[in-house]
C-alpha positions in Angstrom: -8.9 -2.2 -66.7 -8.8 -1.6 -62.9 -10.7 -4.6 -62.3 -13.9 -3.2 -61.2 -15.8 -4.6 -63.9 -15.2 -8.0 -62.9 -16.4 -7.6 -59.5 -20.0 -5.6 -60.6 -22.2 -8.7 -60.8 -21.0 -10.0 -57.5 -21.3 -6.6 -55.8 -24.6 -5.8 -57.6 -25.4 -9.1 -56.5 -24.8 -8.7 -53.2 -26.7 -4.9 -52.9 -29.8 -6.6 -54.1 -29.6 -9.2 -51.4 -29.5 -6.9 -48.4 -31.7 -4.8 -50.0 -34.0 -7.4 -49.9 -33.5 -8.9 -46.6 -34.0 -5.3 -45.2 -37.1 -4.9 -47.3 -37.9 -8.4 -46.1 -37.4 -7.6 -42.8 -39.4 -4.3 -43.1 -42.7 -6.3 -44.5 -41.9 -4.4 -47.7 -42.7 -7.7 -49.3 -43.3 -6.3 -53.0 -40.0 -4.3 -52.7 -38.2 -7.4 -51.2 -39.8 -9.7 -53.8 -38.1 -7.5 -56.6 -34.8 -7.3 -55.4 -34.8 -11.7 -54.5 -36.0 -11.7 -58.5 -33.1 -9.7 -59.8 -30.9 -11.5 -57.5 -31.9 -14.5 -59.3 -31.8 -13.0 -62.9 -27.6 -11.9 -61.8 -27.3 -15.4 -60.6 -29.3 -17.8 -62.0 -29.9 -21.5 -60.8 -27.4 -22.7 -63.1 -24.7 -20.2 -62.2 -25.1 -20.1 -58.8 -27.1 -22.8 -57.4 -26.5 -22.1 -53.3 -27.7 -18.5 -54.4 -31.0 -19.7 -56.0 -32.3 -22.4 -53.3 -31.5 -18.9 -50.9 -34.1 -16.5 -53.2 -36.4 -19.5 -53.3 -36.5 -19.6 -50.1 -36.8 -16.2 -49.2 -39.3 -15.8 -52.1 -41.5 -18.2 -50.6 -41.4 -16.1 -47.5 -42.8 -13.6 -49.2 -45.4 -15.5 -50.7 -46.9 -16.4 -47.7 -47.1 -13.7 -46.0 -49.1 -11.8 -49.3 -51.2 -14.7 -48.9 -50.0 -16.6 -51.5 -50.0 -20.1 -49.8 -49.9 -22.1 -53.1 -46.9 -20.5 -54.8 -45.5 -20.1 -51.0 -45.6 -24.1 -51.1 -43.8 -24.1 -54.5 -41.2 -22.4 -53.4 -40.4 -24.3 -50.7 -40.1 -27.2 -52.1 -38.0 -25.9 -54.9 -36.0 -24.9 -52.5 -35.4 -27.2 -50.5 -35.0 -29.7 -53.8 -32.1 -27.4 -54.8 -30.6 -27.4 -50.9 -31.0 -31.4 -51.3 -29.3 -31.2 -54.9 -26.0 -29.4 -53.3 -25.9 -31.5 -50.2 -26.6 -28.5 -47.5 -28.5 -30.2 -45.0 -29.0 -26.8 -42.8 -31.1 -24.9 -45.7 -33.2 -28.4 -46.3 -33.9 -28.4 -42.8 -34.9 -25.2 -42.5 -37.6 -25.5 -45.9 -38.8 -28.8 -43.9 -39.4 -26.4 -40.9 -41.0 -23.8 -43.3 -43.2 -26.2 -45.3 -44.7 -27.6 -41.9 -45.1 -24.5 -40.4 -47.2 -23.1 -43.4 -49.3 -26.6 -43.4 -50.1 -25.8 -39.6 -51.0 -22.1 -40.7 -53.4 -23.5 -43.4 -55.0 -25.6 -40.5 -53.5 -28.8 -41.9 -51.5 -30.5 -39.2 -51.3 -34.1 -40.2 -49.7 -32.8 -43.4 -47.1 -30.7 -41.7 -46.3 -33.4 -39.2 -44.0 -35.2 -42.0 -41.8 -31.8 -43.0 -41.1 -31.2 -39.1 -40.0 -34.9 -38.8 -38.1 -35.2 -41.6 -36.9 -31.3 -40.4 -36.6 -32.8 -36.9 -34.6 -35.8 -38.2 -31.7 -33.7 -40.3 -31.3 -31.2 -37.2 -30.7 -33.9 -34.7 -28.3 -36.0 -37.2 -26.4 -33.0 -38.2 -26.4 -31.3 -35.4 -28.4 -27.8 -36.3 -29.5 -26.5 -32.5 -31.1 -23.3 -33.7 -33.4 -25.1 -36.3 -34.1 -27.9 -34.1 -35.8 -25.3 -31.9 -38.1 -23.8 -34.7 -38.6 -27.3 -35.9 -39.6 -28.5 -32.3 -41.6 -25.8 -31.6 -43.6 -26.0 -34.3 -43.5 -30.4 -33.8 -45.1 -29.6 -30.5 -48.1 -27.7 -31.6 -48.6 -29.6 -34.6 -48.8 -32.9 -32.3 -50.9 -30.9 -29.9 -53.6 -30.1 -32.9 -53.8 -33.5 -34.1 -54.3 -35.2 -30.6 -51.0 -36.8 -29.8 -50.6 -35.2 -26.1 -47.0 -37.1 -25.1 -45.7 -36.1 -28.0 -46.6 -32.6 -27.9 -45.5 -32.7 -24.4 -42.3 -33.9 -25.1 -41.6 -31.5 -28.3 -42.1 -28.3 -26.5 -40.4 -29.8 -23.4 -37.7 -29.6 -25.7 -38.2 -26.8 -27.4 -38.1 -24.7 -23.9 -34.9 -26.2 -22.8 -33.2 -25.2 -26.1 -34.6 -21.7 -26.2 -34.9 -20.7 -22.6 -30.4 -20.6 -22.5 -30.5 -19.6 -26.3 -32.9 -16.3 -25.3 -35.3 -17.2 -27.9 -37.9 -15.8 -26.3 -40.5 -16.5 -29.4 -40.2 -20.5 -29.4 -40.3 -20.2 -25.8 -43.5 -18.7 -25.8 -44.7 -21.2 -28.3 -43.8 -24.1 -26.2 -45.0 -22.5 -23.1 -48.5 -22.0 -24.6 -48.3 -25.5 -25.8 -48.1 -26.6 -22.2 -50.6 -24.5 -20.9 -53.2 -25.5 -23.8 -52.7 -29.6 -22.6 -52.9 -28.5 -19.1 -56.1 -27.5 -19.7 -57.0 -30.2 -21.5 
């Protein structure tokens, strides 16, 4: 008994959540998918509850970008339930972020303006700078869609000065485009 045994699950464990987040990062979403399942069935909700709201969440991922916007929804909010549940405020941000941004892809932005202010809300009380700009960015055009100008003004103001020092380069672009679209307005 060298004590290998005892450390399999946790290192089979871990393999199948890195393969995943490569596959993941690959768009090799059925691959991914697999590997996030058996991460769950090595660690279940019960056992490891920080790992499950983690493969709900990157399930739901997953989901949406097969096109699964229903079960993509579910997730989330499983999720962020469970990140609720154990008290981390950084993973329920981030499903708030998630849920509002997959409202805004359905073409639904009065229902996504809630999850980005309730995201909004836990970055800025907790202090989470590099959600608050995904949560901001997506605030701004969300506002912009639904007709509330000074607020989507002020959201991707926001958004800019967080990501322009951070070198986000993708919520800058999104905030940038917000300002040009009420510029022409």
């Amino acid at each position: 008994a060298d004590g290998r045994a005892a450390d399999e699950p946790d290192t089979h464990l871990q393999a199948q959540i890195v393969l995943g987040s490569c596959a993941l990062r690959l768009a090799d979403y059925e691959r991914a998918g697999r590997c996030f399942r058996r991460a769950l069935a090595i660690a279940p909700q019960e056992r490891h509850p920080h790992n499950a709201a983690a493969m709900f969440l990157n399930l739901a991922l997953i989901e949406k970008a097969l096109g699964r916007f229903e079960e993509a929804r579910s997730l989330h909010i499983r999720s962020m339930h469970q990140y609720e549940r154990l008290g981390d405020v950084g993973g329920q941000a981030l499903c708030c972020n998630n849920l509002g941004d997959l409202e805004l892809e359905l073409g639904n932005p009065r229902a996504a303006v809630p999850y980005l202010r309730e995201g909004l809300a836990l970055c800025d009380r907790h202090g989470l700078v590099g959600t608050r700009m995904l949560v901001l960015a997506n605030l701004s055009e969300a506002s912009l869609l639904v007709g509330d100008d000074d607020d989507a003004e002020s959201h991707a103001r926001r958004a800019l000065d967080s990501a322009e020092p951070a070198g986000n380069r993708a919520v800058g672009c999104v905030a940038k485009l917000v300002l040009a679209r009420l510029a022409l307005r």
